[in-house]
N, C-alpha and C positions, 0 to 999 in steps of 0.2 A: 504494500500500500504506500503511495505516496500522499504529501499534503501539497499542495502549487497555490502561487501567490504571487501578486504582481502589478504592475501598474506602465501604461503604454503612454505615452507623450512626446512629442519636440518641444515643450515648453517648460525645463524643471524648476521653478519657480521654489522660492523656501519650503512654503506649505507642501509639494509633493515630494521634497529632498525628503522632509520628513515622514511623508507617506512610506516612502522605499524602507527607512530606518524602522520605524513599526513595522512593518512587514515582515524583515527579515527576524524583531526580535519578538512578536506576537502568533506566527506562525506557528509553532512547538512550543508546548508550555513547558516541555525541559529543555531548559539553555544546552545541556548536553549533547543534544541532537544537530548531525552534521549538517548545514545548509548549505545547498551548492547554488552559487548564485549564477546565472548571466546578466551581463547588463552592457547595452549599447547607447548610441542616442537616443533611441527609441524606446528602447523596452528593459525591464528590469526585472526578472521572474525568479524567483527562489521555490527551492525544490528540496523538500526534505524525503528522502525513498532513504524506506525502511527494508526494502530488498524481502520482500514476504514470498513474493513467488521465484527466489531463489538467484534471481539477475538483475543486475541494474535496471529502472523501469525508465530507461534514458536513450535516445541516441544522437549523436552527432558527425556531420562532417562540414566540409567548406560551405557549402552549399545552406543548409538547413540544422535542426535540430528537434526532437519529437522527445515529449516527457508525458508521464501517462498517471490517471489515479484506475487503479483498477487494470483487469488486462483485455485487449480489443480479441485475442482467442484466435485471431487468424491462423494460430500455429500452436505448439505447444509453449514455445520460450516467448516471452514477454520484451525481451530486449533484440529478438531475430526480428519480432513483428515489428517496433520499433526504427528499426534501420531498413528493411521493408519500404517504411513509409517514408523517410528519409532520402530515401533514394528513388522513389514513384516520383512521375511526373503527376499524378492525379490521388493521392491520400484518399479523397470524400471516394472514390468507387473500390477503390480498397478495405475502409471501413465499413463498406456496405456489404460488405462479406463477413465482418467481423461476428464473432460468436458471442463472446464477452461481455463483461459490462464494464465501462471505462469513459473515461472521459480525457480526451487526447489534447495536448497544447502542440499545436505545428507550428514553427518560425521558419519562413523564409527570410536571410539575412539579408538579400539584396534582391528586387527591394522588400522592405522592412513590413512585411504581412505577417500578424500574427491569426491562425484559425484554429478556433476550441470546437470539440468535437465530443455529444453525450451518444451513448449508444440509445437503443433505440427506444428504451424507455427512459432514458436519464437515472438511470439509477444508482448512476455514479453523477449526481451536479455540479454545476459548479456558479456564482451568484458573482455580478456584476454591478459598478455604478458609475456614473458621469461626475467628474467631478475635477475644475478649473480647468476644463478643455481635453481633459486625461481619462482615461477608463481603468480602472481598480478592478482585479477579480481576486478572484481564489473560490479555492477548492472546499473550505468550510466557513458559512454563515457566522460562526463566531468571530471571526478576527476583524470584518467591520466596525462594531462598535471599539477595539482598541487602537485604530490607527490615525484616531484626529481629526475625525472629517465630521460637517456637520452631519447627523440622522434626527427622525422621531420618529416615531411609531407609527404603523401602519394599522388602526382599531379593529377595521375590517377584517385585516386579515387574520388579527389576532385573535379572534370569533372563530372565524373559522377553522384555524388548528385548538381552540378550545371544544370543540364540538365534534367537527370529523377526524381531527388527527392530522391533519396538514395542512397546508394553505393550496387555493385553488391557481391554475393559470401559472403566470410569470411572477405572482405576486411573493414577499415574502413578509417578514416582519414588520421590515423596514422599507418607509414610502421610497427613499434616495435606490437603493438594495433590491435589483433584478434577477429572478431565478432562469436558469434553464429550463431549455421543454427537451422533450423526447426527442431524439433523431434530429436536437437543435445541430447547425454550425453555425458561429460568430465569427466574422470577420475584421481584425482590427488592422487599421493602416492610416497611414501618415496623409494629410488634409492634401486636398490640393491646391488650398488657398494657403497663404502666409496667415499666423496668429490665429487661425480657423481650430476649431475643436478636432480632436483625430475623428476620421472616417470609420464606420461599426455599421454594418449589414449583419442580419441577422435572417435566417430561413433556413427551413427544415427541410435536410437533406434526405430525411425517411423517413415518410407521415406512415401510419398504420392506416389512416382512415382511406387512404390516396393511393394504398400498394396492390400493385399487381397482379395477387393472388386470387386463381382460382379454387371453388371450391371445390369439395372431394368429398368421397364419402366415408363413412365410420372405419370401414374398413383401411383404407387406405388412407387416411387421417392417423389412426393408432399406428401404423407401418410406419410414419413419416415422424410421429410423435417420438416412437422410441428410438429411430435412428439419431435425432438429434438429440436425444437425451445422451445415446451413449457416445457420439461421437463429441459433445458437451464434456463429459466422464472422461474421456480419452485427455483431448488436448488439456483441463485442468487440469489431470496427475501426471505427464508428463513422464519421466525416469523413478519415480516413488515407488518405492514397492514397499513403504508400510504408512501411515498416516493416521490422520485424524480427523476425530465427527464429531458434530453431536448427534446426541438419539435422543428423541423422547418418546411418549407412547401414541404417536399420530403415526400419517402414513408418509411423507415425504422424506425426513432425514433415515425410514427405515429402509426406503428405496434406494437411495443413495448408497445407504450398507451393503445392500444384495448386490448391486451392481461395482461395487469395489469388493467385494468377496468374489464375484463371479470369476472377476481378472486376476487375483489370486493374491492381494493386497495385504498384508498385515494390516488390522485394523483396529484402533482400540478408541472410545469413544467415551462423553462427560452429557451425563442427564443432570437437570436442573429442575425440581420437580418439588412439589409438597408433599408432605406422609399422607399416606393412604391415599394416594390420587393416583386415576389413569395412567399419568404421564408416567410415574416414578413403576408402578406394575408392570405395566406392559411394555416398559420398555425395557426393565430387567427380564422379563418371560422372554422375549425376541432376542434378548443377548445372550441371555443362556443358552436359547435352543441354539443359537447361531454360532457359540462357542466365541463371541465378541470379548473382549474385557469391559466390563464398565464403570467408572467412576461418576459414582454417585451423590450428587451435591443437594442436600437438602436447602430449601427454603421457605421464608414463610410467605412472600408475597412475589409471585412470580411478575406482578406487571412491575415493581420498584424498579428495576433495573432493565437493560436488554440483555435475551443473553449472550450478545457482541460483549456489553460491559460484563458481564460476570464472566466470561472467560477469560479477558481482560486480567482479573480479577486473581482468578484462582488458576491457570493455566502457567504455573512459574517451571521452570527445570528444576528447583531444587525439591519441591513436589510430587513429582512424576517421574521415576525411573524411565517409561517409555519416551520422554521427553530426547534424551541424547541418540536412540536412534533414529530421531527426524532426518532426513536432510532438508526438509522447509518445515522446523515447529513450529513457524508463527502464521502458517496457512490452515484453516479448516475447512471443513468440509459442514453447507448451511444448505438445506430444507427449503431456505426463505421462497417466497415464491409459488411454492407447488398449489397450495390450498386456493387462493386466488387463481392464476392462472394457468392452473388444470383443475384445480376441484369446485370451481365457479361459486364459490361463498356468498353470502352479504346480497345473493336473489333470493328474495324470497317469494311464498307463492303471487302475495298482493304485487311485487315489482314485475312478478312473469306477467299474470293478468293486465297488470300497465302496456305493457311491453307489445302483450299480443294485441291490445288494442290501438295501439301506437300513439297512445295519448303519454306525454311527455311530463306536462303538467302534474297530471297523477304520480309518474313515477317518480320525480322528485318528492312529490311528499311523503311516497311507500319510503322512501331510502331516507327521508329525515325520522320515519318514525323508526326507520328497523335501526336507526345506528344510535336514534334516541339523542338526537342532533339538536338542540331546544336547549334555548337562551334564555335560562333566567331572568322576567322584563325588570321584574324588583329588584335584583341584586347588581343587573352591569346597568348602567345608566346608559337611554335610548336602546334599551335588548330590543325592545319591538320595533324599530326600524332597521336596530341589525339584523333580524335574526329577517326578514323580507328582504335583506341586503343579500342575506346565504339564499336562500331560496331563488331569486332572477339570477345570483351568479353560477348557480350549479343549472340552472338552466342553461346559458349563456354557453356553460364549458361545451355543450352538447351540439352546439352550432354547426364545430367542425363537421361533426356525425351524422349531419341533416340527409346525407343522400341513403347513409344504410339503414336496414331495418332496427326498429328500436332497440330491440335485443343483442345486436350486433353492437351499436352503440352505445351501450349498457354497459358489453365488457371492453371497452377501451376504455370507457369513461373510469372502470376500475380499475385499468394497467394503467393509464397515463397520468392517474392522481393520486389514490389509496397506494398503486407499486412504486410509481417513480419516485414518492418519498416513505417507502416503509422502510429503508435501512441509513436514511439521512440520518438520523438523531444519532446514531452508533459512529456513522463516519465521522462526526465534529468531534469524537472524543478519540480520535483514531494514533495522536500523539501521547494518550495515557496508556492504550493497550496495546497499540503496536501490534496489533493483525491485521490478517485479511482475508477472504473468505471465494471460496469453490463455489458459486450458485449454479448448478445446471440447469437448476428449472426457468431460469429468466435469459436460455442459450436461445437465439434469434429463430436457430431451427425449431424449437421446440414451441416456442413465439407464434410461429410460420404453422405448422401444423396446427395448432388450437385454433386461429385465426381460420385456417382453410374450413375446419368442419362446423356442421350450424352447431349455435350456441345451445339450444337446447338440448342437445344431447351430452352438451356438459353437465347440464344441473343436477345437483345433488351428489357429487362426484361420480357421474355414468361415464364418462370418457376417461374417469382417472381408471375406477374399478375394471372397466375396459381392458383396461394396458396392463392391468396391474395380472390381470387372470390370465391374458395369454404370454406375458412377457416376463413376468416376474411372481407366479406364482408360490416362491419361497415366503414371499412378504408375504402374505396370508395366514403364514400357517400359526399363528399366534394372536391372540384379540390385540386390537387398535383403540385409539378412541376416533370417535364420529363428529360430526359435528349434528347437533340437532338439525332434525329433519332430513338429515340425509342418509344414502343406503347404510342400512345398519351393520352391522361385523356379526354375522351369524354364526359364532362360534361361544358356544353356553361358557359363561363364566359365574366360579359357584360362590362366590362372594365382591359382588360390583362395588367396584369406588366410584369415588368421587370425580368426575369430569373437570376440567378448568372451568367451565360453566358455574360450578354448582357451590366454590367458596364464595364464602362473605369477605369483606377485605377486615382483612388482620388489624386490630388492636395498634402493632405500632403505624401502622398506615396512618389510620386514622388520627392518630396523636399525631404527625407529622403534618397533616393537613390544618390539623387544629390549632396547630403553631405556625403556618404560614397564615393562615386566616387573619389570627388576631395582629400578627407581624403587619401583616396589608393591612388594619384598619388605621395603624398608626404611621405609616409610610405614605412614598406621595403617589404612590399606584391607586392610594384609593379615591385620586379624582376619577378614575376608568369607574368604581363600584360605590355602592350606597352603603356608606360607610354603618350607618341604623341596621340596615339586611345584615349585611356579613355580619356585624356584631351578633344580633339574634340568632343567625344562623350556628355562628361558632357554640352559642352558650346553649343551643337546643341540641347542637352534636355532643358535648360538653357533657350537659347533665342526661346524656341518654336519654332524651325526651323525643325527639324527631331528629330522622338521620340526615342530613343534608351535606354529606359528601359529596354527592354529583356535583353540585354548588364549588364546595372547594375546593374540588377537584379541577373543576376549570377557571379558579382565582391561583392557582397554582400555575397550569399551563400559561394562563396569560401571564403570571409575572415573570415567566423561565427569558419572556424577550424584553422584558420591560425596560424601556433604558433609563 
């Protein structure tokens, strides 16, 4: 994994001398960490690569230079595909082949073109801003607020990751502070005028809504499905012959196992789970039968952290004996992905019935209620004009999708916003834990086949269950957990836990919430809240009288940006 960071001008005026200085020393929050800088007239880009997939994620010659967050999978080594593109006359039709998830920085030295490149869902981003004629990016949303420039808040969007979990569009926290899309490329380059702001085009080199693909059917969907899984599988392990997962008691990272056992993998893996719960069962039943090792980490509040950070965490060499025969420790092998975009989650039946009716309208409000999206009007000040703010702008997202059918629209609407920020919050902390991760299920091929067959035969996990019974029937042989409402795991088990569904949140959760509450009612965040609400609310969670967590749960979210 690398961090990138950087700022494009011919004008270095004091304030952006200073911009470059933050940069270089707010980028890693341990001063220990190597930064490797370039810097010309024009551009000044710092690159901290932690070498997780085992090579420099760098390449250079006279000509150009390529630095990468993430890896583009063209190949197996990360630093071949690199020089690859280094040496192309045409990168964007290169990446278009890309498997990966990354997001690439290309410089042409002469002349002086900088172009950023997210793969096709962004799920590796990277956030930009305008500023004294110059353009600022980097690879995590945190280091704007340290490098001196003016920001404020952006309310709107700040709702919206209280509510859905990420912010919609190009938006992010901050109004100055522009995110990435899918399949974005930005191009930065020197004005044509004298004392003119740098030149920045910006257009999507590969829409989903706009791709070429024909459809297919079940059959030959699953064919295409599993080929790109495993050839996913291939290029991320590369010369490994032993590694590392997680497992828990679901079906994705157990997939991931069978298909690295199949190739003859040493394998040993880290469950993160509550007592007596699915995940921590079933995923010891599946490891046993499978002769897996597993290391088993209890906790009590599996949402507190991700488990990016708790591997972080606990994932040290002096820990783990199997740790010194890695030759990549700090790469894992992640699940992410699979449930969303093969097991088509978060539809439920009232968004199908939307969906077949192609009424739009509707389905946004099936998807505000199922995700239980609702803005307290009493507690944020003007909730009832935000929370109509969420609602036209999740319409709005839909726009691009106008020509396919609803349903079809539906699952992009869930890879290009629910996916393209589901592993953002883990990568901003990517300078404390120092990994990086194997996602196969977010492999372009595998993208490409879900995409080719109708969305209905995903629902409920029917296309995963599909693949799973003709191509990996190993993963069955042991109960799973399900997600409500979808195909059950018809295997009797004689004493059922508990689901991640079905805890309450934990006691210290709670008291943690209950001390940011009251911290916010004396802070200056609570001009955003009614400072009379939160107080009530805190002292009714307080005295056990009415549970209003939901509430400070999203006075939490909103203050994580509050500047």
């Amino acid at each position: 994994m690398s961090i990138i960071a950087g700022i494009f001008s011919t004008n270095w005026t004091p304030e952006l001398t200073a911009v470059k200085h933050n940069i270089d020393r707010h980028i890693s929050r341990n001063q220990d960490d190597r930064r490797e800088i370039f810097s010309d007239s024009s551009l000044f880009l710092c690159h901290v690569d932690y070498q997780c997939f085992g090579k420099p994620a760098k390449a250079d010659n006279e000509r150009s230079f390529a630095v990468t967050a993430g890896h583009p999978l063209l190949s197996q080594c990360v630093q071949h595909d690199l020089e690859t593109l280094t040496d192309s006359a045409s990168p964007e039709k290169l990446l278009l082949e890309g498997e990966g998830t990354f997001c690439v920085f290309h410089y042409q030295k002469e002349p002086q073109i900088l172009s950023i490149y997210t793969d096709s869902l962004a799920i590796r981003p990277f956030y930009f801003m305008h500023y004294q004629g110059a353009v600022v990016f980097s690879t995590c949303l945190r280091i704007f607020p340290e490098l001196g420039v003016p920001l404020d808040n952006n309310l709107e969007t700040l709702t919206e990751i209280a509510t859905l979990g990420y912010p919609l569009a190009s938006k992010t926290p901050y109004n100055q502070v522009i995110a990435s899309r899918p399949g974005e490329m930005v191009e930065i380059s020197n004005p044509k005028l004298m004392d003119a702001s740098v030149d920045i085009k910006r257009r999507r080199y590969f829409s989903w809504a706009n791709a070429d693909i024909a459809p297919c059917s079940l059959e030959e969907g699953v064919a295409r499905l599993d080929i790109g899984f495993k050839q996913a599988v291939e290029r991320y392990l590369g010369s490994d012959t032993s590694t590392i997962s997680t497992l828990s008691g679901g079906l994705d990272s157990r997939t991931i196992a069978t298909e690295l056992q199949r190739r003859g993998v040493e394998l040993e893996c880290l469950n993160f789970s509550r007592n007596h719960s699915q995940d921590a069962s079933y995923g010891q039943e599946f490891a046993a039968h499978h002769h897996i090792p597993l290391h088993s980490i209890r906790v009590t509040d599996t949402q507190e952290l991700t488990v990016e950070q708790r591997l972080g965490k606990h994932w040290q060499s002096e820990c783990f004996e199997y740790y010194d025969k890695l030759s990549r420790p700090r790469l894992f092998w992640s699940g992410n992905g699979g449930s969303v975009c093969v097991g088509q989650i978060y539809t439920s039946e009232a968004i199908v019935k939307a969906c077949e009716q192609e009424d739009l309208e509707q389905l946004v409000d099936c998807y505000l209620e199922q995700q239980m999206a609702y803005i307290p009007h009493r507690l944020i000040k003007q909730g009832a004009m935000y929370q109509q703010r969420l609602r036209e702008n999740i319409i709005d997202s839909f726009r691009e999708y106008a020509h396919l059918p609803l349903l079809k629209a539906y699952q992009l609407f869930l890879w290009e916003n629910d996916q393209h920020h589901h592993v953002a919050l883990p990568f901003e902390d990517m300078d404390l834990f120092q990994l990086d991760f194997c996602l196969p299920y977010y492999s372009k091929s595998v993208l490409k086949a879900m995409f080719a067959m109708d969305t209905q035969w995903a629902l409920k996990h029917g296309i995963y269950m599909e693949w799973l019974q003709q191509c990996y029937p190993q993963a069955l042989q042991t109960p799973w957990q399900t997600y409500p409402g979808h195909i059950p795991c018809p295997i009797d088990v004689d004493k059922p836990k508990a689901s991640q569904w079905q805890f309450s949140l934990p006691t210290k959760t709670k008291n943690q919430l209950l001390r940011e509450g009251f911290s916010t009612i004396f802070s200056e965040n609570a001009t955003v809240f009614n400072r009379s609400v939160l107080g009530v609310q805190c002292l009714l969670t307080a005295l056990r009288l009415y549970d209003c967590t939901p509430g400070l749960t999203m006075v939490k979210r909103m203050n994580t940006y509050m500047l």
